[in-house]
N, CA and C atoms as an extended XYZ file, in Angstrom:
537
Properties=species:S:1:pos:R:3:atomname:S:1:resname:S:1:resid:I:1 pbc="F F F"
N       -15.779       36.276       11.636 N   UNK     1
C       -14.411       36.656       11.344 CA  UNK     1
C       -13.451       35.481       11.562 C   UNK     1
N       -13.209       34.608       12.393 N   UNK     2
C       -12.353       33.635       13.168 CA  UNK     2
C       -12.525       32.836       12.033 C   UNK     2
N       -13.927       31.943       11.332 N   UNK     3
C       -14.472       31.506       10.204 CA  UNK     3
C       -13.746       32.057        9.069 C   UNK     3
N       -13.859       33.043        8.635 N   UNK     4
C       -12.836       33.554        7.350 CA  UNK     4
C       -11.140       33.282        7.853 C   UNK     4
N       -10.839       33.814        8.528 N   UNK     5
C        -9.545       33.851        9.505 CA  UNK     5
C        -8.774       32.123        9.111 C   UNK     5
N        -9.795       30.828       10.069 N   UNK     6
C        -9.499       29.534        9.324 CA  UNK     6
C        -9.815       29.290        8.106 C   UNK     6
N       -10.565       29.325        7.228 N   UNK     7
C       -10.156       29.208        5.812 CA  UNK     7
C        -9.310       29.696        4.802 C   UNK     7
N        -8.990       31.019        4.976 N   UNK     8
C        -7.622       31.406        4.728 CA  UNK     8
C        -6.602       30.928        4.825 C   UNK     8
N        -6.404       30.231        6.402 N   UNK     9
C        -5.255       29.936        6.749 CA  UNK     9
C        -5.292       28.551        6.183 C   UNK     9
N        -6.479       27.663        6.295 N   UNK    10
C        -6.390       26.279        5.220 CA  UNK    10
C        -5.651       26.706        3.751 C   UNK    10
N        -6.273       27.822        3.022 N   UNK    11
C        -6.007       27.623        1.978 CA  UNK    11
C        -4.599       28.614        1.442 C   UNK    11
N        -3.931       29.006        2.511 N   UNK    12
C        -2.761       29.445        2.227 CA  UNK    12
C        -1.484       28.520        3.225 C   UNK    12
N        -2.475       27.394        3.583 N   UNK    13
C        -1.136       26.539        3.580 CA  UNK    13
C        -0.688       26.374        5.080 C   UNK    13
N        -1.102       27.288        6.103 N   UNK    14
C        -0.592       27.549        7.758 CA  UNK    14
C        -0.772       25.984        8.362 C   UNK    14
N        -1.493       24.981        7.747 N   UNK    15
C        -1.499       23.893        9.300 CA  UNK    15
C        -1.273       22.600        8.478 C   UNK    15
N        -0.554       21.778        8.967 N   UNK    16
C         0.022       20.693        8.781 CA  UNK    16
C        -1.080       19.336        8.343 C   UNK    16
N        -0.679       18.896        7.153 N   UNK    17
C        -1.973       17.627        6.848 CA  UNK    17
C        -0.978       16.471        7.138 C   UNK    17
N        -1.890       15.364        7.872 N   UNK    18
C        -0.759       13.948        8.333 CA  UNK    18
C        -0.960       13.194        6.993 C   UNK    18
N        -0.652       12.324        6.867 N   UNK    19
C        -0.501       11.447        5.741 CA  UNK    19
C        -0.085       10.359        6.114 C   UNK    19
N        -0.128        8.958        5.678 N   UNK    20
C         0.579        8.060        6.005 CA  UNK    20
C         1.158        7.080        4.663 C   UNK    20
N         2.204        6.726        4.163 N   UNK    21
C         2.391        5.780        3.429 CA  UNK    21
C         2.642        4.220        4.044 C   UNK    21
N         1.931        3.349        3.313 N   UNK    22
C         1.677        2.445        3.572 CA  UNK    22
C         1.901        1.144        2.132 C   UNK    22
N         1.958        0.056        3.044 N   UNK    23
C         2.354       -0.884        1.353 CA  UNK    23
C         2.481       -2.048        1.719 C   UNK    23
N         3.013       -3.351        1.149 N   UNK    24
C         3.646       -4.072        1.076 CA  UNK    24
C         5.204       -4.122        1.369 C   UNK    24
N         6.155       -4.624        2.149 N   UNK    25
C         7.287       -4.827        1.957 CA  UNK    25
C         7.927       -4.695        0.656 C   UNK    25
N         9.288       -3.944        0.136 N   UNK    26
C         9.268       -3.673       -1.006 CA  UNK    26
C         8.714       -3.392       -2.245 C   UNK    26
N         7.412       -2.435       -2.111 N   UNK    27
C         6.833       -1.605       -2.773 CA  UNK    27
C         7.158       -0.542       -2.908 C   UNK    27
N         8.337        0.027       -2.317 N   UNK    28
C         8.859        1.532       -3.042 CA  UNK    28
C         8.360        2.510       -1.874 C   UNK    28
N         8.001        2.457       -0.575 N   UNK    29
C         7.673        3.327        0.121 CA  UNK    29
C         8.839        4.421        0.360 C   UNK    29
N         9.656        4.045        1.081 N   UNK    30
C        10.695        4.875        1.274 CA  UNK    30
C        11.313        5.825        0.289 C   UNK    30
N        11.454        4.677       -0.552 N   UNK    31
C        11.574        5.800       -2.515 CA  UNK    31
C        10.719        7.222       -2.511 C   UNK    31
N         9.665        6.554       -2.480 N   UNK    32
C         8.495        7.778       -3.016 CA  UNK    32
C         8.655        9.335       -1.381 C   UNK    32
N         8.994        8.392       -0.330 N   UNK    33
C         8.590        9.541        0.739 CA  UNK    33
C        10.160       10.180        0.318 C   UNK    33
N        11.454        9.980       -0.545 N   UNK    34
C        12.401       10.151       -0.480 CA  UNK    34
C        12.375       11.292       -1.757 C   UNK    34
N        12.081       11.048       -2.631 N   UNK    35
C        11.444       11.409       -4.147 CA  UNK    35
C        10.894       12.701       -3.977 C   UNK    35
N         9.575       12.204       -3.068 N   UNK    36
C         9.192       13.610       -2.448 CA  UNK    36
C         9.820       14.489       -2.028 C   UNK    36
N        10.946       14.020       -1.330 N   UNK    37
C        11.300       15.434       -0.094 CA  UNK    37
C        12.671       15.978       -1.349 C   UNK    37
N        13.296       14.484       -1.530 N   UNK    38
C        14.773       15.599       -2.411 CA  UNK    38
C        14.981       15.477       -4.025 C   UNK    38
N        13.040       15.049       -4.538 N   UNK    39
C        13.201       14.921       -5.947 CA  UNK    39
C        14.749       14.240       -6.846 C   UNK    39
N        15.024       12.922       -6.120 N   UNK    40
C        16.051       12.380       -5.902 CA  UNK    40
C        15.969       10.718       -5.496 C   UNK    40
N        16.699        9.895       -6.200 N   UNK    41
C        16.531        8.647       -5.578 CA  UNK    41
C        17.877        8.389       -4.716 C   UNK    41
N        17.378        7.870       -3.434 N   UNK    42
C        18.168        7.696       -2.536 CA  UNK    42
C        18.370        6.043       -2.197 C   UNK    42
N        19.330        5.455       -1.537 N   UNK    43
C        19.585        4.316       -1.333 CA  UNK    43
C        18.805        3.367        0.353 C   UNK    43
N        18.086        2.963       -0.076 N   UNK    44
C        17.120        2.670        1.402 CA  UNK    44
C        17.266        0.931        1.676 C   UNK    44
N        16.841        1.014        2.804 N   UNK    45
C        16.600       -0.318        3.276 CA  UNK    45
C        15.605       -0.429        3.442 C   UNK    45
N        14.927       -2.091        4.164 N   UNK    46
C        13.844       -2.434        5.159 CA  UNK    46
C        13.524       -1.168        6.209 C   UNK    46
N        12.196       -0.431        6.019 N   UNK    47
C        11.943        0.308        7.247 CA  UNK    47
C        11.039       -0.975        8.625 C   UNK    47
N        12.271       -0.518        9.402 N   UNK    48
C        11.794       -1.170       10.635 CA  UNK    48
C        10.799       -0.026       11.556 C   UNK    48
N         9.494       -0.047       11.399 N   UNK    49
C         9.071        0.887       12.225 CA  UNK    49
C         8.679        1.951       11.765 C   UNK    49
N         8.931        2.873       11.510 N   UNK    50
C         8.555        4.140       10.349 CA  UNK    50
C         9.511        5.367       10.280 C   UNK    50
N         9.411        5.996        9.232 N   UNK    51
C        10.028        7.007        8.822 CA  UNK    51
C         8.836        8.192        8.327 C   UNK    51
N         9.446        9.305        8.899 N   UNK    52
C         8.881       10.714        9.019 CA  UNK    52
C         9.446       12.265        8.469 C   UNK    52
N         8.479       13.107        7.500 N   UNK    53
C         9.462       13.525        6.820 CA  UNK    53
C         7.815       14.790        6.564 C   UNK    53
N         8.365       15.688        6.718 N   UNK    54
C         7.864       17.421        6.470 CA  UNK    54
C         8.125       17.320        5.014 C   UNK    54
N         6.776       17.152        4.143 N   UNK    55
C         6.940       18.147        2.814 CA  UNK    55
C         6.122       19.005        2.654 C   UNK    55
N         6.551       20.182        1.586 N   UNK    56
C         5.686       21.632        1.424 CA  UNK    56
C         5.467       21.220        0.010 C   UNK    56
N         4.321       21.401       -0.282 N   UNK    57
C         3.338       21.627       -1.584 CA  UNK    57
C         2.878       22.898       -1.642 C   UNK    57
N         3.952       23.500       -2.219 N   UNK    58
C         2.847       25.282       -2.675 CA  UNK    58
C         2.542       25.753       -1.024 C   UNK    58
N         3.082       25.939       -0.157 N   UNK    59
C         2.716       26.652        0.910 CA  UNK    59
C         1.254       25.605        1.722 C   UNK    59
N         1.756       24.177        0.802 N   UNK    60
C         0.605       23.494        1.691 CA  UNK    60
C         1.855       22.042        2.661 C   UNK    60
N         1.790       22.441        3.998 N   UNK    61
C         2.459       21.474        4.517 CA  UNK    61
C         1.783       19.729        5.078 C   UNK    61
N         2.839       19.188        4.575 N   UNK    62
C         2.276       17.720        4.563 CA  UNK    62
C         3.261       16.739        5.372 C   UNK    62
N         2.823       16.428        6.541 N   UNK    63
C         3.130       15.336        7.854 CA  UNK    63
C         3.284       14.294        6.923 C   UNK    63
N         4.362       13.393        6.556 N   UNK    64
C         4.277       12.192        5.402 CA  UNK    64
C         5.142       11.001        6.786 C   UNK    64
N         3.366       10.270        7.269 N   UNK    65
C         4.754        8.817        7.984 CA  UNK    65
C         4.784        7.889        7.006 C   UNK    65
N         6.148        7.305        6.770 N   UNK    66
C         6.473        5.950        5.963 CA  UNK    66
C         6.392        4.912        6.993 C   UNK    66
N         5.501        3.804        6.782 N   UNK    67
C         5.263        2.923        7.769 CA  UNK    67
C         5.532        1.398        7.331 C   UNK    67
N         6.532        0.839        7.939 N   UNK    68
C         6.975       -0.558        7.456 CA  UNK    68
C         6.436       -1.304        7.128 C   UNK    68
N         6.188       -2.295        5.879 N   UNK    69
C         5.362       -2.690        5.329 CA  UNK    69
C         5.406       -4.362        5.291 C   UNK    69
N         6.631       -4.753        6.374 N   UNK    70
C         6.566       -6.539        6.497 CA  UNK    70
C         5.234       -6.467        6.955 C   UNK    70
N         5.272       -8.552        7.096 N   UNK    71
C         4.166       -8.722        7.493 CA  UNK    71
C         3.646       -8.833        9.235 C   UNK    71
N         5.019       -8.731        9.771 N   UNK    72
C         5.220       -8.517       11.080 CA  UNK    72
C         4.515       -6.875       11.854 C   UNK    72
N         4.627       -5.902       11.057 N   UNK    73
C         4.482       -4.423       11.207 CA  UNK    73
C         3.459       -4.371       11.032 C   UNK    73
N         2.646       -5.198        9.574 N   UNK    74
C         1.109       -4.615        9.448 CA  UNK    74
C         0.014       -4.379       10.023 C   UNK    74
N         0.276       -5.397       11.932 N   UNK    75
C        -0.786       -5.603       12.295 CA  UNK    75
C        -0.539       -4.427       13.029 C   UNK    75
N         0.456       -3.372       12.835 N   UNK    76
C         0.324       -1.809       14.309 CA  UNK    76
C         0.268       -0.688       13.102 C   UNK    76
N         0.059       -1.254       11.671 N   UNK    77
C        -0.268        0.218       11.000 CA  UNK    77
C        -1.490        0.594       11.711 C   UNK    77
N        -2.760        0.351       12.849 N   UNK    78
C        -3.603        1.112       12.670 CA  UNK    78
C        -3.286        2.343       14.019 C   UNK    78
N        -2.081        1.957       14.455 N   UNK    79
C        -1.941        2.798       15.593 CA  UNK    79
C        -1.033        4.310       14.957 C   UNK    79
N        -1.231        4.670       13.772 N   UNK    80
C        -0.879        5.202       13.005 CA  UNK    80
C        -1.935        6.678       12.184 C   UNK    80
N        -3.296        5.687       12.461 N   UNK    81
C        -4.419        6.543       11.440 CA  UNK    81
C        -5.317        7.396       12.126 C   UNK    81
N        -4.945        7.419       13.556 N   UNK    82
C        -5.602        8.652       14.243 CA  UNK    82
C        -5.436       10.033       13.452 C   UNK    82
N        -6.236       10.986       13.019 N   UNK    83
C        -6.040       12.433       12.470 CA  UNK    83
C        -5.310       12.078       10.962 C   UNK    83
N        -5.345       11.166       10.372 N   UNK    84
C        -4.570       10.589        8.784 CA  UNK    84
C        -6.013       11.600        7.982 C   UNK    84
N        -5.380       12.276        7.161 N   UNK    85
C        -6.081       13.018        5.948 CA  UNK    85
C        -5.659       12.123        4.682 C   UNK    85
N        -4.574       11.466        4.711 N   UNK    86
C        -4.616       10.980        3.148 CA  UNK    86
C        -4.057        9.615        3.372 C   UNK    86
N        -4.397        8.647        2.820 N   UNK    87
C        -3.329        7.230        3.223 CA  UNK    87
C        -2.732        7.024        1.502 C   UNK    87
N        -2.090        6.723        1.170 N   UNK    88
C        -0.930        6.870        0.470 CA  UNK    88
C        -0.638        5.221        0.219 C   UNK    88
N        -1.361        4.289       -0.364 N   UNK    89
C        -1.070        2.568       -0.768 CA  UNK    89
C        -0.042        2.843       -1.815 C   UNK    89
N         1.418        2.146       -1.530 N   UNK    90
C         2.293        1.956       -2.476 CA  UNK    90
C         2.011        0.467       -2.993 C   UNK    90
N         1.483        0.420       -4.783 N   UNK    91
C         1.547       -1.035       -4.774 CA  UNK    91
C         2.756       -1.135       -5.837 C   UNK    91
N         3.143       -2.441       -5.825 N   UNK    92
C         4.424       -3.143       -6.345 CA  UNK    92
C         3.874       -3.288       -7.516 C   UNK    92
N         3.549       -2.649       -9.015 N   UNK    93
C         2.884       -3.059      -10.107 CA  UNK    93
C         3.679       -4.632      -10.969 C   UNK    93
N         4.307       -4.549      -10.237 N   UNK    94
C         5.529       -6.313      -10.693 CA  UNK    94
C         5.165       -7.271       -9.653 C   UNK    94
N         4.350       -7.132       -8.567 N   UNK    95
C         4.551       -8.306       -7.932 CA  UNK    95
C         2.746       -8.808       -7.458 C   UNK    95
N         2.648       -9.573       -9.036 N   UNK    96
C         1.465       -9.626       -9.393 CA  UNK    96
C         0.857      -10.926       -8.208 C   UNK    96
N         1.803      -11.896       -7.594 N   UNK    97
C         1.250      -12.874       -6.323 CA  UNK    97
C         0.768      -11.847       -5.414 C   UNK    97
N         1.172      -11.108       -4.512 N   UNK    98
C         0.780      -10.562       -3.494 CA  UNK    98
C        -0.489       -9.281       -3.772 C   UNK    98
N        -1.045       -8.408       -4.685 N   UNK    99
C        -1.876       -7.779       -5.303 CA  UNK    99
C        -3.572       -8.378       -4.202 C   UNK    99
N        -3.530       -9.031       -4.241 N   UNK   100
C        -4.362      -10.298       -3.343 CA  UNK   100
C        -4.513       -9.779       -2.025 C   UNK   100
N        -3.798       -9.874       -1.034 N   UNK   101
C        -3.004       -9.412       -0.193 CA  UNK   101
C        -3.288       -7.999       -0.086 C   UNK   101
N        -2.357       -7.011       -1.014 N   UNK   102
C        -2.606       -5.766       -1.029 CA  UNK   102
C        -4.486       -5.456       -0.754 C   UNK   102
N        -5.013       -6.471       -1.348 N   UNK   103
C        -6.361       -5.455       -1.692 CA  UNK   103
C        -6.996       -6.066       -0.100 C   UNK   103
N        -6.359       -7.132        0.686 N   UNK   104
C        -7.121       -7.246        1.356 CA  UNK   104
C        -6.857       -6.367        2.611 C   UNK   104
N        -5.253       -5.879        3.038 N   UNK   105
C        -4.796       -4.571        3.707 CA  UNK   105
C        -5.721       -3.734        3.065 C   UNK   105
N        -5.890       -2.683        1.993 N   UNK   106
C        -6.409       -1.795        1.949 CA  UNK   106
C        -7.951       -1.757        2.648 C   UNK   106
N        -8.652       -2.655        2.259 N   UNK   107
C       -10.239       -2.779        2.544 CA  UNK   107
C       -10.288       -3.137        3.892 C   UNK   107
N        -9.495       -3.598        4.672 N   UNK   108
C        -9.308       -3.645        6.086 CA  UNK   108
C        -9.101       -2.078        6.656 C   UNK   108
N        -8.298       -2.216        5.958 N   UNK   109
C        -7.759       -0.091        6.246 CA  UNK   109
C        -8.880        0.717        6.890 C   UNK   109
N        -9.812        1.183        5.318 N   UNK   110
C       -11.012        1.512        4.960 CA  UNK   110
C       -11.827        0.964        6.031 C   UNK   110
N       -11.797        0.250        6.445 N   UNK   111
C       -12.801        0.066        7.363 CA  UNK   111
C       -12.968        0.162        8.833 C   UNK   111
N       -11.644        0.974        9.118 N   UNK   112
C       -11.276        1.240       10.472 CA  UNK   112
C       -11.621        2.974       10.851 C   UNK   112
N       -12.089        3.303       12.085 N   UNK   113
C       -12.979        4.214       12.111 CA  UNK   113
C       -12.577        5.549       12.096 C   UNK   113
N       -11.001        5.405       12.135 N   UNK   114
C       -10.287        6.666       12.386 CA  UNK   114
C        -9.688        6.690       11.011 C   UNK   114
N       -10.309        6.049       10.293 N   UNK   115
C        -9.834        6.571        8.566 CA  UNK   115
C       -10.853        6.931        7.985 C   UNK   115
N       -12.551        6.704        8.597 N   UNK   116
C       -13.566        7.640        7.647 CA  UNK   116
C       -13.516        8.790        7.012 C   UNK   116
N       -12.730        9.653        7.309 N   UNK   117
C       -12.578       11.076        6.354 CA  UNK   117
C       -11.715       11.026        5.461 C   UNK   117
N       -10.489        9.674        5.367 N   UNK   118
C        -9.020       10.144        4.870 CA  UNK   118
C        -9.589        9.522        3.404 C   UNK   118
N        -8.961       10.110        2.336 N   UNK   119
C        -8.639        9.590        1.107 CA  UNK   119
C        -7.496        9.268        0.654 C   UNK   119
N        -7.617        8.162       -0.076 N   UNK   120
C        -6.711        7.156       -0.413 CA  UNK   120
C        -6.278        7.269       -1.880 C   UNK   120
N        -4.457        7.696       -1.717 N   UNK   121
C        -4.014        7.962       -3.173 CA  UNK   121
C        -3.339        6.454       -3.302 C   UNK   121
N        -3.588        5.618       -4.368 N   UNK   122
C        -2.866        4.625       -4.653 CA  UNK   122
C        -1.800        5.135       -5.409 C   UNK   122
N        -0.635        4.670       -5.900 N   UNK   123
C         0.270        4.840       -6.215 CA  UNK   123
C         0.694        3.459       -6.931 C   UNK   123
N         0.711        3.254       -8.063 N   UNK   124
C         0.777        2.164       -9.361 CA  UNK   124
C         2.563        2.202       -9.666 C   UNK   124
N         3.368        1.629       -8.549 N   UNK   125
C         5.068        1.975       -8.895 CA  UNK   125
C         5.560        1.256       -9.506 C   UNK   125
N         6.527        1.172       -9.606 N   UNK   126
C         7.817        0.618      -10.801 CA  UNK   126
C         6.786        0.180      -12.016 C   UNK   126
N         6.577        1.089      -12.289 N   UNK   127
C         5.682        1.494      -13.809 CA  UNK   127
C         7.419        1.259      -15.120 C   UNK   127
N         8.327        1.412      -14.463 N   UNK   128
C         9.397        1.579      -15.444 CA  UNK   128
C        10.223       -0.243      -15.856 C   UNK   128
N         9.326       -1.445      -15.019 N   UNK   129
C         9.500       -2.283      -15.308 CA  UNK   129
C         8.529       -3.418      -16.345 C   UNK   129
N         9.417       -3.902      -17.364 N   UNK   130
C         8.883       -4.390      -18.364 CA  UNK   130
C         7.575       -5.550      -17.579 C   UNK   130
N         6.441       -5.771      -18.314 N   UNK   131
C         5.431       -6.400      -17.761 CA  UNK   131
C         4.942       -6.234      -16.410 C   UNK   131
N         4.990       -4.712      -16.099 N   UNK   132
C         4.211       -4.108      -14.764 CA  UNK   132
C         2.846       -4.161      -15.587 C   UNK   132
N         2.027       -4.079      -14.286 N   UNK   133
C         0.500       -4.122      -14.653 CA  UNK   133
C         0.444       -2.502      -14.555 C   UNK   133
N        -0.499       -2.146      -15.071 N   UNK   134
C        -0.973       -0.529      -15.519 CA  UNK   134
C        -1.843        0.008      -14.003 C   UNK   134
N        -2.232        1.066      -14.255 N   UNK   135
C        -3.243        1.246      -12.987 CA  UNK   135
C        -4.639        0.996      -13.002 C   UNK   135
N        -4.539        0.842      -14.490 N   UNK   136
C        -6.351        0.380      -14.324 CA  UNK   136
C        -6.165       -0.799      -14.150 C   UNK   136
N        -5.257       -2.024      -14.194 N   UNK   137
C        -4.859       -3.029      -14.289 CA  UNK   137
C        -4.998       -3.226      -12.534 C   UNK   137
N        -4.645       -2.445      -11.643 N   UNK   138
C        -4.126       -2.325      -10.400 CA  UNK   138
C        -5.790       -2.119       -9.654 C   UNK   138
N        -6.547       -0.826      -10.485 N   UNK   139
C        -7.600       -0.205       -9.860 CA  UNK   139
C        -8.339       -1.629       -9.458 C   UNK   139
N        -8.880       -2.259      -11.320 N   UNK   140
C        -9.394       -3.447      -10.907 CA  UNK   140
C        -9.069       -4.466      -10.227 C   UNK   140
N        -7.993       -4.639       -9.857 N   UNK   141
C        -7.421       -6.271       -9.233 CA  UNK   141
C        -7.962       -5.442       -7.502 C   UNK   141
N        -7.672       -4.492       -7.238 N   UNK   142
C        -8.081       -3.820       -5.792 CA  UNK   142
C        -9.337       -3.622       -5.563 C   UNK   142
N       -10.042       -3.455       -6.773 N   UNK   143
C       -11.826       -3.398       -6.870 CA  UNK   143
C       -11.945       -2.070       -5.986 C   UNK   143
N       -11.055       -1.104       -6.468 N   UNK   144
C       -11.504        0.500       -6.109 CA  UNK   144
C       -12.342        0.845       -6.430 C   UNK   144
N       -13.269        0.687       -7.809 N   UNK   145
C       -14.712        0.525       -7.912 CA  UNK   145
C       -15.824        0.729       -6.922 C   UNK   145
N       -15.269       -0.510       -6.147 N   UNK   146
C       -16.298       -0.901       -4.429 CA  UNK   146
C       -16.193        0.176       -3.933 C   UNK   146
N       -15.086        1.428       -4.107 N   UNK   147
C       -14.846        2.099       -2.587 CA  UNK   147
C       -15.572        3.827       -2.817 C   UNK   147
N       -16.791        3.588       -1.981 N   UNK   148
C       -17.535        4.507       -2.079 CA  UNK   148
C       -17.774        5.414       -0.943 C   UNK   148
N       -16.796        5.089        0.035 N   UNK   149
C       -16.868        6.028        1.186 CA  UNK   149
C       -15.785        6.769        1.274 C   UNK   149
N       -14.577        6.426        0.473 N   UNK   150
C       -13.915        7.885        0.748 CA  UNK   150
C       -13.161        7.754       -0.967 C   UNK   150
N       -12.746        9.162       -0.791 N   UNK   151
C       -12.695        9.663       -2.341 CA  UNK   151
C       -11.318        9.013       -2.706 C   UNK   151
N       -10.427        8.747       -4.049 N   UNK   152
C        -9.389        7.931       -4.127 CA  UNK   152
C        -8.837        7.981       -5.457 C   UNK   152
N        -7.781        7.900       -5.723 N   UNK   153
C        -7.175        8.300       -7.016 CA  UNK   153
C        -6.184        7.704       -7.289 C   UNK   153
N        -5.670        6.522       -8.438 N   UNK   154
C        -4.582        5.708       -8.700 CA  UNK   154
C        -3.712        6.884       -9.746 C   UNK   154
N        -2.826        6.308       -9.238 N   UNK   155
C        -1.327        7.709       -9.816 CA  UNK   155
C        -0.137        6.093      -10.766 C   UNK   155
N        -0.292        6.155      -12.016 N   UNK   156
C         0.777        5.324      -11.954 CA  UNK   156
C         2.502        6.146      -11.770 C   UNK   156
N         3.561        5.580      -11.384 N   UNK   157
C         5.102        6.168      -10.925 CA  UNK   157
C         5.775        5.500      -10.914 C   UNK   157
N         7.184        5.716      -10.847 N   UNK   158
C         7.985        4.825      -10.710 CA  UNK   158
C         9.105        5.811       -9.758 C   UNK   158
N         8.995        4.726       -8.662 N   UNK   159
C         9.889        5.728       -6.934 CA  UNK   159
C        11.345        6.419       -7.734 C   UNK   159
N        12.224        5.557       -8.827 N   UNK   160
C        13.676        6.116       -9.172 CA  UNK   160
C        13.514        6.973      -10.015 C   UNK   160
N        12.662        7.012      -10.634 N   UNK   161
C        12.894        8.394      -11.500 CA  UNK   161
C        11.960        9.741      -11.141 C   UNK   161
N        10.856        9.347      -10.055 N   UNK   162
C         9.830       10.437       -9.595 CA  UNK   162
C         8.630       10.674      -10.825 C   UNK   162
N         8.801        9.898      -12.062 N   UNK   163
C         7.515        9.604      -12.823 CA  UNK   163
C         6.388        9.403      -12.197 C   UNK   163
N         5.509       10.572      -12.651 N   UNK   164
C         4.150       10.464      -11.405 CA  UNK   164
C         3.899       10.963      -10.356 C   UNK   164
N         5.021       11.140       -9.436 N   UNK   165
C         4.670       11.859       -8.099 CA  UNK   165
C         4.646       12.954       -7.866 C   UNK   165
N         5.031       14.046       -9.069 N   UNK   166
C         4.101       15.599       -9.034 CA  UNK   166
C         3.076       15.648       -9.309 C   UNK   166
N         2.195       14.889      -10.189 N   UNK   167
C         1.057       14.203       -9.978 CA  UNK   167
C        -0.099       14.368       -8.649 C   UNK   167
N         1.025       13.069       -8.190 N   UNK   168
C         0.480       12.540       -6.849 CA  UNK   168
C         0.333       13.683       -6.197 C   UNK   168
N         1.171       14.729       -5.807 N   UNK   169
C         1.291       15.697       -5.055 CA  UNK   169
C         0.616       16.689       -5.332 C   UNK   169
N         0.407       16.820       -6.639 N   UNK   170
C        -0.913       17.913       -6.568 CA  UNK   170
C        -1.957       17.328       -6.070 C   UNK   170
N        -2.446       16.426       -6.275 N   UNK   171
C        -3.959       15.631       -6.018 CA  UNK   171
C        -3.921       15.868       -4.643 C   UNK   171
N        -2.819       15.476       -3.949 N   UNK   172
C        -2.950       15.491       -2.118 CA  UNK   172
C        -3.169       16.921       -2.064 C   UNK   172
N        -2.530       18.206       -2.556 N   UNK   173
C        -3.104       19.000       -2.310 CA  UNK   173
C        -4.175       19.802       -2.622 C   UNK   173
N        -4.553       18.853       -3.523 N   UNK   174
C        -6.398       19.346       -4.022 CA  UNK   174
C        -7.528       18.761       -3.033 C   UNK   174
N        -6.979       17.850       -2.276 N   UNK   175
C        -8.077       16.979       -1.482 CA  UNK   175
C        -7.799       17.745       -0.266 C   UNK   175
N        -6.468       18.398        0.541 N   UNK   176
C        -7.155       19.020        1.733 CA  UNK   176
C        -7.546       20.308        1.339 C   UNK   176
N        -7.250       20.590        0.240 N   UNK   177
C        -8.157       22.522       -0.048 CA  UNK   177
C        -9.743       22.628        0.091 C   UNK   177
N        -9.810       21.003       -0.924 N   UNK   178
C       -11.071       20.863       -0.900 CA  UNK   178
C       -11.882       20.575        0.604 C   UNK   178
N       -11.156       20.332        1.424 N   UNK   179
C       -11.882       19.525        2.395 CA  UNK   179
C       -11.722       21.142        3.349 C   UNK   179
């Protein structure tokens, strides 16, 4: 009974999934965790440190931390991925030097022990700027290909207009139903 009792309650939404967004410095993090909550573009700065924000998907609630993405911050994203169900890579599809970089954060990520269960939604942003790279453009330069231990899905978007991130948001909530 207790067994039926928790799956129910997974799949009608009762317990909170963490999430973390993560990125590069000016990759649109704050946008997208902003997008999310008031389907709205809002005016942001540099997150120093992180930002935290309750969204509901269909009666499915989602813990979303936005985590600063200088290069000063990157080395305490992992004090972050304890209990993480989804990690959330914002990449800059315009800022084709650093892509490099990006792929070498992610595969570092991935390989830390308190992220073995989480799956990883990439997020392909400012899709709305002329000569952005695409997401298969993105998949390959990241060699998501390689990544065979946890499940993962490139979303292309763009943070100001929310292109893509109902998308995104169903997928996050297909991966904890499923899980």
């Amino acid at each position: 009974m207790g067994f039926l009792l928790t799956k129910m309650m997974a799949v009608f939404g009762d317990r909170e999934h963490k999430v973390i967004v993560v990125g590069l410095d000016n990759a649109g993090k704050t946008t997208i965790l902003y997008q999310f909550l008031t389907k709205e573009a809002v005016h942001t700065s540099p997150t120093i440190g992180s930002n935290v924000e309750q969204i509901t998907v269909r009666n499915t609630h989602f813990l979303v931390w936005d985590i600063g993405g200088q290069e000063n911050l990157r080395a305490s994203w992992y004090s972050y991925y304890c209990n993480t169900e989804i990690v959330i890579l914002v990449v800059d599809s315009t800022d084709r030097e650093r892509l490099t970089l990006t792929k070498e954060e992610l595969h570092r990520m991935l390989s830390h022990e308190d992220l073995q269960n989480a799956a990883v939604l990439i997020l392909a942003n400012k899709q709305d700027v002329k000569g952005s790279l695409t997401a298969a453009e993105i998949s390959q330069i990241l060699t998501l290909e390689s990544i065979t231990t946890h499940s993962w899905h490139v979303q292309a978007c763009c943070a100001l207009t929310g292109e893509g991130l109902p998308a995104s948001l169903d997928w996050m909530k297909s991966r904890v139903v499923a899980n």
